[in-house]
C-alpha positions as CSV (number, residue, x, y, z in Angstrom):
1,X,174.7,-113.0,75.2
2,X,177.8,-113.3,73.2
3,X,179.4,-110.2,71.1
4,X,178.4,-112.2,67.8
5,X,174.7,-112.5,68.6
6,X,174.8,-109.3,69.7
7,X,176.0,-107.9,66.4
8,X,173.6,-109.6,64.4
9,X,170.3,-109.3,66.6
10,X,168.5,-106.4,64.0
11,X,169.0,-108.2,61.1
12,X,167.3,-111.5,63.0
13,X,164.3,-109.2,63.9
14,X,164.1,-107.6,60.8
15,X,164.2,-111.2,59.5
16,X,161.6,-112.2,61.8
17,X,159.3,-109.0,60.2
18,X,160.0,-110.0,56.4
19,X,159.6,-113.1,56.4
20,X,156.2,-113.4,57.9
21,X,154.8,-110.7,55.7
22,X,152.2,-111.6,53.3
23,X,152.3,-111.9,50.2
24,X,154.3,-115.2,50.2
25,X,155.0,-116.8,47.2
26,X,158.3,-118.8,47.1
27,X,159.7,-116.4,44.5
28,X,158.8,-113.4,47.1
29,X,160.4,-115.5,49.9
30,X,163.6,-115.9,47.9
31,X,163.6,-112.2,47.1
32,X,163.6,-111.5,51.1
33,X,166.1,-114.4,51.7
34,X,168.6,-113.1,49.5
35,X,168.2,-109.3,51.3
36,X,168.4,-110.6,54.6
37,X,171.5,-113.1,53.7
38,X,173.6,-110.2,51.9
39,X,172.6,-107.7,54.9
40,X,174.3,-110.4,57.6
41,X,176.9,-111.1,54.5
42,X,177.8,-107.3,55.1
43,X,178.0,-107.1,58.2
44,X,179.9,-110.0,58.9
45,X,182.8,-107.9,56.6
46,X,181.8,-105.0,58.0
47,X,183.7,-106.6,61.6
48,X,186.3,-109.0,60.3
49,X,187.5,-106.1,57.9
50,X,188.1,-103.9,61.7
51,X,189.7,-106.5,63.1
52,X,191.7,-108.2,60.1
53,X,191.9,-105.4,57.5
54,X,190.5,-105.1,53.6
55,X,189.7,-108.6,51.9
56,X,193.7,-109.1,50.3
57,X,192.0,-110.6,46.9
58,X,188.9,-109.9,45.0
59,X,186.6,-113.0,45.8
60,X,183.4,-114.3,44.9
61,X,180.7,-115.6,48.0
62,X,178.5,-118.1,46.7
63,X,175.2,-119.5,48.0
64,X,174.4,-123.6,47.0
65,X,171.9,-125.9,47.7
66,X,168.1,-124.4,47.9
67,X,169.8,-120.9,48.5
68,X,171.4,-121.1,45.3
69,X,168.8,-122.3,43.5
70,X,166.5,-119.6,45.1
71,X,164.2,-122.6,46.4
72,X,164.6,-121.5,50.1
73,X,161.2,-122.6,52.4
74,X,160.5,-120.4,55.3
75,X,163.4,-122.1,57.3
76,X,166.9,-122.5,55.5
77,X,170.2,-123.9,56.8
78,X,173.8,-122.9,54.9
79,X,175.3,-124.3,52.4
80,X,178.3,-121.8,51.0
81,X,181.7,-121.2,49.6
82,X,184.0,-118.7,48.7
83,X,186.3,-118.5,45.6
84,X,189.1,-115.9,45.9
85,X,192.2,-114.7,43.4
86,X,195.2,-115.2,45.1
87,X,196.6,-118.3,46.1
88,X,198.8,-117.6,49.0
89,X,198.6,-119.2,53.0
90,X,197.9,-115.6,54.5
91,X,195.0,-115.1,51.9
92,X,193.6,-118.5,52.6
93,X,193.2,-118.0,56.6
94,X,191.9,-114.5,55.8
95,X,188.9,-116.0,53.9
96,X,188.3,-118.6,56.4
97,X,188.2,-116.9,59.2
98,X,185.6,-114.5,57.0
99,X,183.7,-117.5,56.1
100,X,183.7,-118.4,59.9
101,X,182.3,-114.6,61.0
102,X,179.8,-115.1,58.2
103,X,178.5,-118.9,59.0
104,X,178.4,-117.5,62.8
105,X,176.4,-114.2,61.8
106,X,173.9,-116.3,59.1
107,X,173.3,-118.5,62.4
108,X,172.3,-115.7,64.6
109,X,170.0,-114.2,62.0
110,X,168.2,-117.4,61.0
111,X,169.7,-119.9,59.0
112,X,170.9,-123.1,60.7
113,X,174.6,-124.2,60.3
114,X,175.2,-126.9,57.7
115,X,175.3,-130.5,59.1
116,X,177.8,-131.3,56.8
117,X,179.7,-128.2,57.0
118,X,179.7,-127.1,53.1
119,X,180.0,-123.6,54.2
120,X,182.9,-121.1,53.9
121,X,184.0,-121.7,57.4
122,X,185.5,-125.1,56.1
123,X,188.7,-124.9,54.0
124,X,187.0,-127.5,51.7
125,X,184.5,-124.7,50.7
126,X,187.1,-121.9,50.8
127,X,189.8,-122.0,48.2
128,X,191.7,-120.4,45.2
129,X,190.7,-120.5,42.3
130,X,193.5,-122.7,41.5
131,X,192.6,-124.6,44.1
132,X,188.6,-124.8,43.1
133,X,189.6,-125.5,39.4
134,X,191.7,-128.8,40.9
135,X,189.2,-129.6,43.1
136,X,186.2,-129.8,40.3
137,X,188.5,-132.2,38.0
138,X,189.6,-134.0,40.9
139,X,185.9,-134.8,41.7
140,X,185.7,-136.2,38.1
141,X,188.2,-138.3,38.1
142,X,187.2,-140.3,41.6
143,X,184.0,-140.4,40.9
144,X,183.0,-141.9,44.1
145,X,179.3,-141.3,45.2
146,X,180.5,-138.9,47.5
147,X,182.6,-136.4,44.9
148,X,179.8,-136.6,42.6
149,X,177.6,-135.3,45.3
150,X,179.9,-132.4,46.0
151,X,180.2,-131.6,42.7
152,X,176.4,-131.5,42.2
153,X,176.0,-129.7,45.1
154,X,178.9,-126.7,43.6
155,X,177.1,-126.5,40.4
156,X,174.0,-125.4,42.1
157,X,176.5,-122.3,43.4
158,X,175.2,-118.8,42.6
159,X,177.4,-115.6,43.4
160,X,176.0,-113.4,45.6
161,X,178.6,-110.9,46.5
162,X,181.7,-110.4,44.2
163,X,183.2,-111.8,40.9
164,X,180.6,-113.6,39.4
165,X,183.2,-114.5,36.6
166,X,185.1,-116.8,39.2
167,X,182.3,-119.2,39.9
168,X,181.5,-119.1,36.3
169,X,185.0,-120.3,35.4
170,X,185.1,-123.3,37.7
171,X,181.8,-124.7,36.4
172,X,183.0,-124.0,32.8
173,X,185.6,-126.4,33.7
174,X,183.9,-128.5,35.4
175,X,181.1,-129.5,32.8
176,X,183.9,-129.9,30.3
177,X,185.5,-132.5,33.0
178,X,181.8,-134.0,33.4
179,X,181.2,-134.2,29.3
180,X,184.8,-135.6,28.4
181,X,184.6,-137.8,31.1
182,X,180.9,-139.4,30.0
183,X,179.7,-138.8,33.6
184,X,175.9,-137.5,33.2
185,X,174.8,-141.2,33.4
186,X,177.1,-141.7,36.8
187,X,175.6,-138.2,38.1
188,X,172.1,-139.6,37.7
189,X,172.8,-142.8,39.4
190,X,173.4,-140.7,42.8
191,X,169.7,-138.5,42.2
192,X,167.8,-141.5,41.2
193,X,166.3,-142.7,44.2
194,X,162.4,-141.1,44.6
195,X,160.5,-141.7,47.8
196,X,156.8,-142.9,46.7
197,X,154.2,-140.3,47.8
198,X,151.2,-142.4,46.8
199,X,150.2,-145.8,47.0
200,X,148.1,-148.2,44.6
201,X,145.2,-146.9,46.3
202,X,145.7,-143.3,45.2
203,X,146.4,-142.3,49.2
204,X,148.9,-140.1,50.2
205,X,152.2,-142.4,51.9
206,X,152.2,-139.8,54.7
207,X,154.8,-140.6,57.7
208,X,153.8,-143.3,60.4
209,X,155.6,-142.6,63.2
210,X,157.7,-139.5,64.4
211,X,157.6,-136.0,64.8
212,X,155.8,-135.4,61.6
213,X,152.8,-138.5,61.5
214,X,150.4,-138.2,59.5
215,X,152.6,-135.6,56.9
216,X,154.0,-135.8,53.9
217,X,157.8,-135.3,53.3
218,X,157.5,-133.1,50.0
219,X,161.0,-132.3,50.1
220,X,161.7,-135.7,49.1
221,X,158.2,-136.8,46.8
222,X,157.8,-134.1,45.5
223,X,160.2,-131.0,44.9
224,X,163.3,-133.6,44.8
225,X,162.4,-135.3,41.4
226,X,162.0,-131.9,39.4
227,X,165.5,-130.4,41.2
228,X,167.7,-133.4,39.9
229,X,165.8,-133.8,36.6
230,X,166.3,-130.2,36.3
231,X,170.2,-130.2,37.3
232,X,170.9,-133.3,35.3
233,X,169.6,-131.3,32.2
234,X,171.1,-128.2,32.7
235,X,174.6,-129.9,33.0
236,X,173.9,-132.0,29.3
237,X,173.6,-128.5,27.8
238,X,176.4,-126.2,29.8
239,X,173.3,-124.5,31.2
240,X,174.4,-121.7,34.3
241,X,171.2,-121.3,35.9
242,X,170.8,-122.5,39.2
243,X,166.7,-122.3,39.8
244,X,164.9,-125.3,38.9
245,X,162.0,-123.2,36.6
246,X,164.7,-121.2,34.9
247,X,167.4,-124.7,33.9
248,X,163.4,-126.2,32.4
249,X,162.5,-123.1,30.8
250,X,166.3,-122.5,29.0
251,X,166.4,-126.1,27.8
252,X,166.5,-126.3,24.0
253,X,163.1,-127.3,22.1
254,X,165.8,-130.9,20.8
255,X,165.5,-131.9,24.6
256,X,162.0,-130.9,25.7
257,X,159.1,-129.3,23.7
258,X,158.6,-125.1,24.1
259,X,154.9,-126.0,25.6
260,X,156.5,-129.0,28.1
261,X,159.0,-126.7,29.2
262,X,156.1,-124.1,30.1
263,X,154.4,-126.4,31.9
264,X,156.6,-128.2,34.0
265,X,158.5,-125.3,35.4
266,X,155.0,-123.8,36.4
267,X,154.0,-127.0,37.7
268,X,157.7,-127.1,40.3
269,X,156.5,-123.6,41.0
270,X,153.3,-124.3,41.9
271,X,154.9,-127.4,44.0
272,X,156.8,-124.7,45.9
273,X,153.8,-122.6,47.1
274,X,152.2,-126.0,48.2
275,X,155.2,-126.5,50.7
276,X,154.5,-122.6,51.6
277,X,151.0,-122.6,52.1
278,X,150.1,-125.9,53.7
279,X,153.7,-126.3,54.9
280,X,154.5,-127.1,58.7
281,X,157.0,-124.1,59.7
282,X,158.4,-124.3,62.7
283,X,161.8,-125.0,62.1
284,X,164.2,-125.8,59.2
285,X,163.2,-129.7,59.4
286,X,159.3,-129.6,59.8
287,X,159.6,-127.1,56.5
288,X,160.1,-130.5,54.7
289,X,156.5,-131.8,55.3
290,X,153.0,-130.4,54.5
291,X,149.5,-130.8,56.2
292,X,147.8,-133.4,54.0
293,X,144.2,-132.6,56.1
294,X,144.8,-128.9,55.5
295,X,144.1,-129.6,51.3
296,X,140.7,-129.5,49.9
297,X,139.8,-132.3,47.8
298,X,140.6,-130.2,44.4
299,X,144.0,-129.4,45.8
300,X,144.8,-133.0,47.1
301,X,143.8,-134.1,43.1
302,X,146.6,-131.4,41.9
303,X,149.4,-132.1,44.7
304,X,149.1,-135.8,43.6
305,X,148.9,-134.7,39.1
306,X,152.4,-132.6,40.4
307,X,154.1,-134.8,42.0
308,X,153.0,-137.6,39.9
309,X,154.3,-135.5,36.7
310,X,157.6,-134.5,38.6
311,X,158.4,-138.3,39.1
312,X,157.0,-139.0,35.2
313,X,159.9,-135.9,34.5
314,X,162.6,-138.1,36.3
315,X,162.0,-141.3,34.3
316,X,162.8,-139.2,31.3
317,X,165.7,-137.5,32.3
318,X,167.0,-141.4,33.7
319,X,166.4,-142.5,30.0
320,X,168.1,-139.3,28.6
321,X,170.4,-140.0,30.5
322,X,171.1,-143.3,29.5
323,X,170.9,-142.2,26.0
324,X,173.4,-139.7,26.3
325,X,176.2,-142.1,27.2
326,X,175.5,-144.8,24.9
327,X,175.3,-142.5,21.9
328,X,178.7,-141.1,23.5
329,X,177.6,-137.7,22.5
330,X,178.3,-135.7,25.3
């Protein structure tokens, strides 16, 4: 057993206590996500401040993807950065090699390292604010599908421990970037594409083949549609919040209607509790797909009015979109 696991091993059983307790709602998972993340979070500075010494720079660690929008299913992998004050080469490694003890400690207690390594750990993810205010109008002006992927994934960033104001800042300048630049139309493009999760025949498109036959991918059918509607919104009017309900609910009345707003943020909420309750758990992967023979015939009519609405919300938001750029108002 290596020193890191060691370090870390109550906060994995304690996560392995929480998370199974009942009642479990996605916003009471989130609520025990965020505990146990900032419980490993301290820890993790708890040892690299023995070894290295005090942080050098106030700092802000931010969580992205499902973690930042407090969407997290049962099983979550990492997606986050940090953003700290100063700007020189010693402050830089210290962060890093912070980032690295925390990736390391979030592994042990239960939260898969990123495949594409968007986590502090990687200097890409770990920079100055200088450097992160460079780096947002960089991804403007390239543009590429890959930027404008990054940059959707930071503005989906939520500060957990430190100076909130940081992250605030850089999204500030990026949306002004995004608006001057006439790229809401560009960002949709790279959200647009939504699996089918019925056919003409009203059945479920459940997987063929695989790990997960006979399942349906919800990730992608269902919750997907309502997230990048959701984002793409929030961006049109400077919104901060990261949760899907919260960007719906704080649109203005001009872009959806007080009672549409009500609805559709219950409806993605409801979507989430599907994934928890009929969700296949045993790992971060199979938390994607959900036990189509597990729903009643009632619930199979909703999961299908849900998802059918969630994809109905995207075709709006495409045309908003649209809109947007030819009227050149943003």
């Amino acid at each position: 057993m290596s020193a890191v696991t060691n370090h870390y091993l109550d906060i994995r059983s304690y996560r392995d206590q929480r998370i199974g307790e009942l009642p479990l709602t996605s916003a009471v998972l989130n609520e025990r996500h965020d505990d146990i993340i900032l419980r490993t979070i301290h820890k993790s500075m708890e040892l690299h401040s023995s070894i290295y010494g005090p942080p050098p720079s106030p700092f802000c660690f931010f969580l992205m993807g499902s973690a930042g929008r407090k969407e997290q299913g049962v099983w979550s992998d990492q997606d986050h950065g940090i953003i700290y004050d100063s700007s020189s080469d010693e402050t830089k490694l210290y962060f890093v090699s912070l980032g690295e003890e925390i990736s390391a400690g979030l592994a042990v207690t239960g939260y898969k390292l990123c495949d594409g390594k968007v986590m502090a750990s990687n200097p890409f993810w770990c920079r100055s604010r200088k450097e992160w205010m460079e780096q947002a109008e960089e991804w403007t002006n390239d543009q590429s599908w890959e930027s404008i992927r990054h940059l959707l994934t930071f503005l989906d960033g939520r500060c957990l421990i430190g100076e909130d104001a940081y992250l605030m800042d850089v999204k500030s300048a990026a949306y002004h970037f995004i608006h001057h630049k006439r790229l809401i139309s560009r960002m949709m493009e790279n959200t647009m594409h939504v699996k089918k999760a019925v056919n003409m025949l009203g059945q479920f498109l459940v997987e063929t083949h695989g790990a997960y036959s006979g399942l349906l991918n919800i990730k992608e059918t269902g919750l997907f549609p309502y997230i990048n509607a959701g984002r793409i919104l929030a961006i049109s009017e400077n919104l901060m919040e990261t949760s899907t309900a919260m960007r719906l609910k704080t649109l203005p009345s001009s872009i959806l209607s007080e009672g549409r707003k009500k609805s559709i943020s219950e409806q993605f909420i409801r979507l989430q509790d599907y994934r928890i309750q009929f969700g296949n758990h045993k790992d971060y992967e199979s938390g994607h797909y959900l036990f189509i023979d597990r729903l009643t015939k009632a619930e199979r009519k909703e999961l299908k009015e849900l998802i059918k609405d969630g994809q109905l919300l995207n075709e709006y938001v495409r045309k908003f979109a649209e809109r947007k750029e030819y009227d050149g108002d943003e």
